[in-house]
C-alpha positions in Angstrom: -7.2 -0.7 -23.5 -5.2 1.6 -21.0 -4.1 5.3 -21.5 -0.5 6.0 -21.2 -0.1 8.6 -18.2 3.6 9.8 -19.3 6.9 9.3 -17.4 6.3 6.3 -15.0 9.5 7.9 -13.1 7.1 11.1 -12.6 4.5 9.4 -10.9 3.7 9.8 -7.6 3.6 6.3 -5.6 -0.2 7.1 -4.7 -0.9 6.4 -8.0 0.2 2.8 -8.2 -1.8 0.2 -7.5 -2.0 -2.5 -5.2 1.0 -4.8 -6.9 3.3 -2.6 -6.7 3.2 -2.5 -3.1 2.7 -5.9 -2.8 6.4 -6.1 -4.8 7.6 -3.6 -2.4 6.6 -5.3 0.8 8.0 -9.1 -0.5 11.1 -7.0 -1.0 11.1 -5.3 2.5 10.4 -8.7 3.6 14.2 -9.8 2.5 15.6 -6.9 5.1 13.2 -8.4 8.1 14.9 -11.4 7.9 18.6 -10.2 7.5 17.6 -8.6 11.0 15.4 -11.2 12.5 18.8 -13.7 11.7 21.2 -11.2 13.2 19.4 -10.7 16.3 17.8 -13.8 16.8 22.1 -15.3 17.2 22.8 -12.2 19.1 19.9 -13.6 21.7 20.6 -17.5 21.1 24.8 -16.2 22.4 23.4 -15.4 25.3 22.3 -19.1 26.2 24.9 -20.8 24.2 28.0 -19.1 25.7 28.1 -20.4 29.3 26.3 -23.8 27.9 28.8 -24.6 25.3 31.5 -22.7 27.3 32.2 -20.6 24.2 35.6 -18.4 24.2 35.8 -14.8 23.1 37.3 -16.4 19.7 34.2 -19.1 19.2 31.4 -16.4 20.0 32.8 -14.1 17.1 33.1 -17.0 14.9 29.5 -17.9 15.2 28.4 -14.3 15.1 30.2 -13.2 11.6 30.0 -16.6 10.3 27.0 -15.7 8.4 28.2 -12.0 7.5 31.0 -14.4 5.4 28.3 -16.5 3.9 27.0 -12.7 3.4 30.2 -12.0 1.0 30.0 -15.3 -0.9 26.2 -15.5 -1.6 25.8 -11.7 -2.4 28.0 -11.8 -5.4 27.3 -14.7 -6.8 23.1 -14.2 -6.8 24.4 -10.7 -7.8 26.6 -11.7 -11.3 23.7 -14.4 -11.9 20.5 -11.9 -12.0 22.1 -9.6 -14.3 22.4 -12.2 -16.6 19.3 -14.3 -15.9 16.9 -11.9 -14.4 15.9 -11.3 -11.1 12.8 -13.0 -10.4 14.0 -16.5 -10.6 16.6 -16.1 -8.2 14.3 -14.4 -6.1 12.9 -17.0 -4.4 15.8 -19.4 -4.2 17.7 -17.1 -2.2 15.3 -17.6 0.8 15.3 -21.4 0.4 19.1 -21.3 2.0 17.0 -19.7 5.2 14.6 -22.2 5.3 16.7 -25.5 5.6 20.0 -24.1 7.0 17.8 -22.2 9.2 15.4 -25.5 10.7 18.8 -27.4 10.7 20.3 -25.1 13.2 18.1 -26.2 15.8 19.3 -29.3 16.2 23.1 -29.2 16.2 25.4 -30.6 18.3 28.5 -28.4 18.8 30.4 -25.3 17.5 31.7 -26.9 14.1 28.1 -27.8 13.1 26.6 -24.5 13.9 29.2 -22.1 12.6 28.7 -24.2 9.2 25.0 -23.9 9.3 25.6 -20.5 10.1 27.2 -20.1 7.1 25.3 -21.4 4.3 22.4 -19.3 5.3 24.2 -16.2 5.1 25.1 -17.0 1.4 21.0 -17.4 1.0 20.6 -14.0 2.9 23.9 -12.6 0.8 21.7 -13.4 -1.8 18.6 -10.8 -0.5 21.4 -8.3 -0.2 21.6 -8.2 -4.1 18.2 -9.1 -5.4 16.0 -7.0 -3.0 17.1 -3.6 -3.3 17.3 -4.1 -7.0 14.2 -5.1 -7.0 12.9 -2.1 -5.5 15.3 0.8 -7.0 14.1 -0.8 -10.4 10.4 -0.9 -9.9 9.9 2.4 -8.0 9.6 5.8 -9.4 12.7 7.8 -9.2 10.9 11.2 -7.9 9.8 8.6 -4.9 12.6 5.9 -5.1 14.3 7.3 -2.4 11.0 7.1 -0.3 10.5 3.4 -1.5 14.4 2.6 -1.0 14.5 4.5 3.0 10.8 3.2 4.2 11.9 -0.6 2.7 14.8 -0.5 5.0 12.7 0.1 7.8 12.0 -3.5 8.3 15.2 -4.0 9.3 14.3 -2.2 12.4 10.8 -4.1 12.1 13.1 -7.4 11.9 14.9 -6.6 14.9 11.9 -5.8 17.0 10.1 -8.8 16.3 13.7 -10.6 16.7 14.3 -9.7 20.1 10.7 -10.1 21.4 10.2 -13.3 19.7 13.7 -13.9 21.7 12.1 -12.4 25.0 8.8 -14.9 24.4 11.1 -18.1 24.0 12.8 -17.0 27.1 10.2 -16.6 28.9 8.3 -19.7 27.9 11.3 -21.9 27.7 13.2 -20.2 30.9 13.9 -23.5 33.0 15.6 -25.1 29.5 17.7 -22.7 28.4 19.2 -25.3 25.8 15.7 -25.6 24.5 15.2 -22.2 24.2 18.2 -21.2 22.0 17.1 -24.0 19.5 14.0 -22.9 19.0 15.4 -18.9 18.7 17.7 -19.9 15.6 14.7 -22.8 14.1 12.1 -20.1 14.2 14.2 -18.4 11.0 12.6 -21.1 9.0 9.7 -20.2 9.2 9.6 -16.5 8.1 11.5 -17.8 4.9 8.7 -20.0 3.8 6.1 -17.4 4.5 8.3 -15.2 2.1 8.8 -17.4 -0.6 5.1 -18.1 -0.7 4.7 -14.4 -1.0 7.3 -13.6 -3.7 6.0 -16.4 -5.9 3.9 -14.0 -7.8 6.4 -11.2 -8.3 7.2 -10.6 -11.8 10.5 -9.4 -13.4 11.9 -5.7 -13.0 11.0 -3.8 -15.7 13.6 -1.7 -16.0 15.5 -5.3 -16.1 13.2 -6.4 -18.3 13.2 -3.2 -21.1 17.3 -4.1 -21.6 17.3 -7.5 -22.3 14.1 -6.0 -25.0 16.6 -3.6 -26.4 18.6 -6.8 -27.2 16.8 -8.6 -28.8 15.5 -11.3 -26.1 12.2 -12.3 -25.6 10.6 -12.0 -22.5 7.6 -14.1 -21.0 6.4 -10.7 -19.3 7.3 -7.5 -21.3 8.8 -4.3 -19.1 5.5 -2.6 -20.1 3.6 -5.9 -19.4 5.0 -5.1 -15.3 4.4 -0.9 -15.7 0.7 -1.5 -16.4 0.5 -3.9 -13.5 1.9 -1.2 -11.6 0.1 1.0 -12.6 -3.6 -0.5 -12.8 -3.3 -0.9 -16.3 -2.2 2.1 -18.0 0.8 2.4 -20.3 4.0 4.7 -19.4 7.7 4.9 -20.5 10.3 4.4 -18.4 13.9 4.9 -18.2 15.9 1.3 -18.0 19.4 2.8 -18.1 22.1 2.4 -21.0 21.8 -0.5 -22.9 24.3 -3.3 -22.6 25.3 -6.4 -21.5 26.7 -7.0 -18.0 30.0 -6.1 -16.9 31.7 -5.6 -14.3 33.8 -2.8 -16.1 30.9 -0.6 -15.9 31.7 -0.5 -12.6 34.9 1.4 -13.1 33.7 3.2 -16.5 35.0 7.2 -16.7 34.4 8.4 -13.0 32.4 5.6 -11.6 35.2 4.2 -9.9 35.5 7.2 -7.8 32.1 5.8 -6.5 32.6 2.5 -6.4 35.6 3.2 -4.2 34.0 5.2 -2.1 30.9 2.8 -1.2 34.0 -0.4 -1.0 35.6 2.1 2.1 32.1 3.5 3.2 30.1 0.7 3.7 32.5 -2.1 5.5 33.0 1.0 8.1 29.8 1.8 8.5 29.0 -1.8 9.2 31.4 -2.0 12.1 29.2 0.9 13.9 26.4 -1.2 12.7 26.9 -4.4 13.0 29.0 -3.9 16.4 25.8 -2.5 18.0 23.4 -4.5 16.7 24.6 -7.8 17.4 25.7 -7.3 20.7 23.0 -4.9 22.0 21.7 -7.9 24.8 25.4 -8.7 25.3 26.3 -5.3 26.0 22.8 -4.4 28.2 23.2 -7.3 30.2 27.0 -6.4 30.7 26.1 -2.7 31.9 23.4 -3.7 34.4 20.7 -5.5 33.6 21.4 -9.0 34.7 19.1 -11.5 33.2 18.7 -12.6 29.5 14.9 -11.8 29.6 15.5 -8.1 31.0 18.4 -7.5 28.3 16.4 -8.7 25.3 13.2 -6.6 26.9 15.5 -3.3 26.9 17.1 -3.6 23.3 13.4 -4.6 21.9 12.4 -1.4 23.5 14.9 1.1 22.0 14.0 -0.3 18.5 11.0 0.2 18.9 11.7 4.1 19.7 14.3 3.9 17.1 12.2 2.9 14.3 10.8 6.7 14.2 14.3 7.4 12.4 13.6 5.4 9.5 10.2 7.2 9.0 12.0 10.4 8.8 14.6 8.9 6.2 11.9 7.7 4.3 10.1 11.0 4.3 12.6 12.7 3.9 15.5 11.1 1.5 13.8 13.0 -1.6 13.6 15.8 -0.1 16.7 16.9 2.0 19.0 14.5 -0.2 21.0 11.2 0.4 24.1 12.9 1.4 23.0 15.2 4.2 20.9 12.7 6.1 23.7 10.8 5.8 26.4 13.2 7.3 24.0 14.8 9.6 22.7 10.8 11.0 26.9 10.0 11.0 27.7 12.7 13.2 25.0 12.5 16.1 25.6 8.7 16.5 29.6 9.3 16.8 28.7 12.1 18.8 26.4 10.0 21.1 29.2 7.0 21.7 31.6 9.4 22.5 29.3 10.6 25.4 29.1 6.9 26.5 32.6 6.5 26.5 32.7 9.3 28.6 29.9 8.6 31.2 31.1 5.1 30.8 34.4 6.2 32.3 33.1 8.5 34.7 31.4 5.7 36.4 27.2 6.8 35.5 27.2 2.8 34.4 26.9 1.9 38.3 23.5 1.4 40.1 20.3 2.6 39.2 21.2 5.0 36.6 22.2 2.4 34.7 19.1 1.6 32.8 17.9 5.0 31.9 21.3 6.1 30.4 22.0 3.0 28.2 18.2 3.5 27.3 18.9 7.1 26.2 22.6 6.2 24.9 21.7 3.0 22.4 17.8 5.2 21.3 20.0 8.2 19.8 22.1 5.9 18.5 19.5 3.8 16.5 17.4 6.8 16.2 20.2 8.3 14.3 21.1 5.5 12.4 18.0 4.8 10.8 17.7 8.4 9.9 20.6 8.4 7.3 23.6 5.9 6.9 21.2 2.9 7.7 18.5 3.3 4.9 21.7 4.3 2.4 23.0 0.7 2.6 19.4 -0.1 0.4 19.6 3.0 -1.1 23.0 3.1 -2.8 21.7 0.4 -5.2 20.5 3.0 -7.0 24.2 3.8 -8.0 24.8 1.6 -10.7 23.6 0.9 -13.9 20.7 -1.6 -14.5 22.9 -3.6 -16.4 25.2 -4.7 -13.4 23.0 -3.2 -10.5 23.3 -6.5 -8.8 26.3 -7.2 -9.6 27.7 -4.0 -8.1 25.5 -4.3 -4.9 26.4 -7.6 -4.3 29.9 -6.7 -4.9 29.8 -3.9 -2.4 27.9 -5.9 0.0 30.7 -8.4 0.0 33.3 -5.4 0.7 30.7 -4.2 3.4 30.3 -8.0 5.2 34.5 -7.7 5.7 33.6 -5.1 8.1 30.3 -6.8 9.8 32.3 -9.5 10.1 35.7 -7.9 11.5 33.3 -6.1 14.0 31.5 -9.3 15.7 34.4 -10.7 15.8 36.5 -7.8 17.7 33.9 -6.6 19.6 33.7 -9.4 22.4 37.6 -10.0 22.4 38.0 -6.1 22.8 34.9 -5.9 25.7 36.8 -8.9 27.1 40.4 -7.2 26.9 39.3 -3.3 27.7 35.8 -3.2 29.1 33.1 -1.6 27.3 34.7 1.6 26.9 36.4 0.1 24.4 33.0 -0.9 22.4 31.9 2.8 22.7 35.5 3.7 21.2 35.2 1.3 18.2 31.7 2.7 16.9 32.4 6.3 17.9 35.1 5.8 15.7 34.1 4.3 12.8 30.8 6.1 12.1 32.9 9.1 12.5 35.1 7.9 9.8 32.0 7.5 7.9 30.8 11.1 8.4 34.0 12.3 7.0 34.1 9.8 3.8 30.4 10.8 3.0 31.2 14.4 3.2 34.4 14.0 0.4 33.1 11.5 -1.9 29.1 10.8 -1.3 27.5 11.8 -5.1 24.2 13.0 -4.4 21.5 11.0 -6.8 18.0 11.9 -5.4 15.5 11.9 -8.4 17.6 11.3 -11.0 16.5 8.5 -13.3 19.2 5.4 -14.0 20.5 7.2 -17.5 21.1 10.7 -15.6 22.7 8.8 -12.4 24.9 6.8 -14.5 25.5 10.0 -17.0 26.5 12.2 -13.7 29.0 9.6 -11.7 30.7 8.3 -15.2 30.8 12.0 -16.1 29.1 11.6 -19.7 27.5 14.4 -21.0 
């Protein structure tokens, strides 16, 4: 029989065992693939705009399509785990990835693939609620924000493996371009299965879990059934939250609106700085100066790799130094950096040789930065709401935050085509600016607070 160590929220993550991480990194998992998807399209445009003789319209279709999947599926896993539980959904999600994704490689035309496109974003809008969950509900809160921060860093993870799994098929497939596209976008379907087979011995969150307890249901694992697997066997309490059922007025409840606004605005912003870049990191290095698909997806897998170091910090760092700074702080240096590309931009540094080293420098601050605050918050604002409609209110802000993915992609080329890249500097200077500003009036500050004290402090309960 195990002892009971306290506080599970107390615990340091040292102390966990092994299944714990293993639920963190099936978790993680969920952000690789949102970025593997994004970037592996950003490298198949590359091919498929002078083959299918896309317009400026039809390649920001196909990019965004899947951020609107993004804002339908988010939601709708979201409202269905906080009534059914997390785990089961959390392997259906990924099944949208695995057939939409192997169906990809074999269309025909635009229609087929914006379509496809579509359907698995609602699987990966589906990842956007249930993952983060997941992890803000099983880690400790002294160390959530390290759990939340170092999770996200497989987005960067995802998007290096993206682009040189992108730079391999070129390479290997580089006298059939058509070819090579085809097997860029089918090669999604395969990190889905590998994740589902993974995830299929994840049990339910226990903070989840301990609610549905407190009313009366019967559950097949118990919330302290998952804390001693977490722990190695030993017994501890843990803080679920209020008790209730879902609803999406606890969204709104006392002052939480005044959060819930500010993460509707916030993230959709944000996500035209981030989105903007990411997506069109080979379209953009190719456009400054380096001139063949291979060398572009070489360059932007290279900056990620230096830019990874930021999410390390975050992760480090979040419980420490706070959500709110890292985020202000990471805002600022990344508007500050496009603003000097605009500038160089226009002075004409983009010509000749010194092209390489300054969009090098340029897009590493820029990730480096990113990763270091406002990236890792987009996984780490889950732990805003209440358990009882965490997903729900993640998915819902997700939805809000795909509007501006989308409204980015889609910009982005027309404006590049219209104004030259200046006017891609301009855009994510501008919004991540914005961003800095919002998070300085309106970010709440939550490190290390447990779910009752979170949801006591932004609803204003005593």
């Amino acid at each position: 029989m195990g002892t009971n160590v306290g506080s599970f929220d107390d615990m340091p993550l040292r102390k966990l065992g092994k299944y714990f991480w293993l639920a963190w990194f099936t978790a993680s998992m969920g952000q690789f693939v949102d970025a593997y998807d994004t970037l592996i399209i950003g490298a198949a445009l590359i091919y498929l705009i002078p083959l299918w003789h896309l317009t400026a319209s039809q390649t920001g279709l196909l990019a965004s399509s899947a951020f609107i999947g993004v804002a339908i599926g988010a939601p709708t896993f979201g409202a269905f785990a906080d009534r059914i539980g997390r785990r089961y959904l959390y392997i259906w999600d990924l099944i949208f990835l695995v057939i939409f994704g192997f169906l990809s490689a074999f269309v025909t035309n635009f229609v087929e693939l914006y379509i496809l496109r579509l359907l698995i974003g609602i699987g990966v809008g589906g990842d956007y609620a249930l993952s983060p969950t997941m992890v803000a509900e099983y880690a400790p809160a002294k160390r959530r924000g390290f759990a939340l921060a170092s999770m996200n860093s497989f987005w960067g993870i995802g998007s290096v493996i993206g682009f040189l799994s992108a730079f391999a098929f070129a390479v290997a497939y580089s006298g059939n371009p058509n070819l090579a596209w085809r097997v860029m976008l089918g090669s999604e379907a395969i990190w889905g299965l590998v994740i589902i087979i993974l995830r299929m011995g994840i049990l339910e969150s226990p903070r989840w879990a301990a609610i549905q307890e407190s009313l009366g249901r019967k559950m097949k694992e118990t919330h302290d059934d998952v804390v001693k697997k977490m722990t190695g066997g030993s017994s501890a309490t843990i803080d679920p939250g209020k008790s209730g059922k879902p609803s999406i007025r606890a969204l709104f409840e006392g002052n939480m609106w005044k959060t819930t606004l500010f993460i509707w605005v916030w993230w959709p912003v944000a996500d035209i700085a981030f989105y903007g870049a990411n997506l069109y990191t080979p379209y953009i290095t190719k456009g400054l100066g380096l001139t063949t698909p291979q060398l572009s997806l070489l360059a932007s897998a290279l900056y990620w790799v230096i830019a990874l170091f930021g999410y390390y910090t975050a992760a480090v760092a979040y419980d420490k130094w706070g959500r709110r700074l890292m985020v202000i702080v990471g805002s600022l240096m990344m508007g500050i950096d496009m603003i000097a590309g605009l500038a160089l931009y226009y002075m004409g540094f983009f010509r000749g040789s010194l092209a390489f080293p300054l969009i090098m420098f340029l897009f590493t601050v820029y990730y480096y930065f990113m990763n270091f605050g406002p990236g890792p918050y987009t996984v780490a604002l889950a732990e805003l709401w209440p358990t009882r409609v965490r997903a729900t209110g993640h998915g819902l802000a997700a939805t809000f935050s795909r509007l501006g993915a989308a409204a980015s992609t889609y910009v982005l080329p027309v404006l590049v085509k219209q104004i030259g890249y200046g006017g891609a500097f301009a855009l994510l200077g501008g919004a991540i600016l914005f961003v800095a500003l919002w998070s300085f009036l309106l970010m709440p500050e939550t490190k290390g607070l447990t779910p009752t004290q979170i949801e006591n402090k932004l609803t204003g309960a005593s």
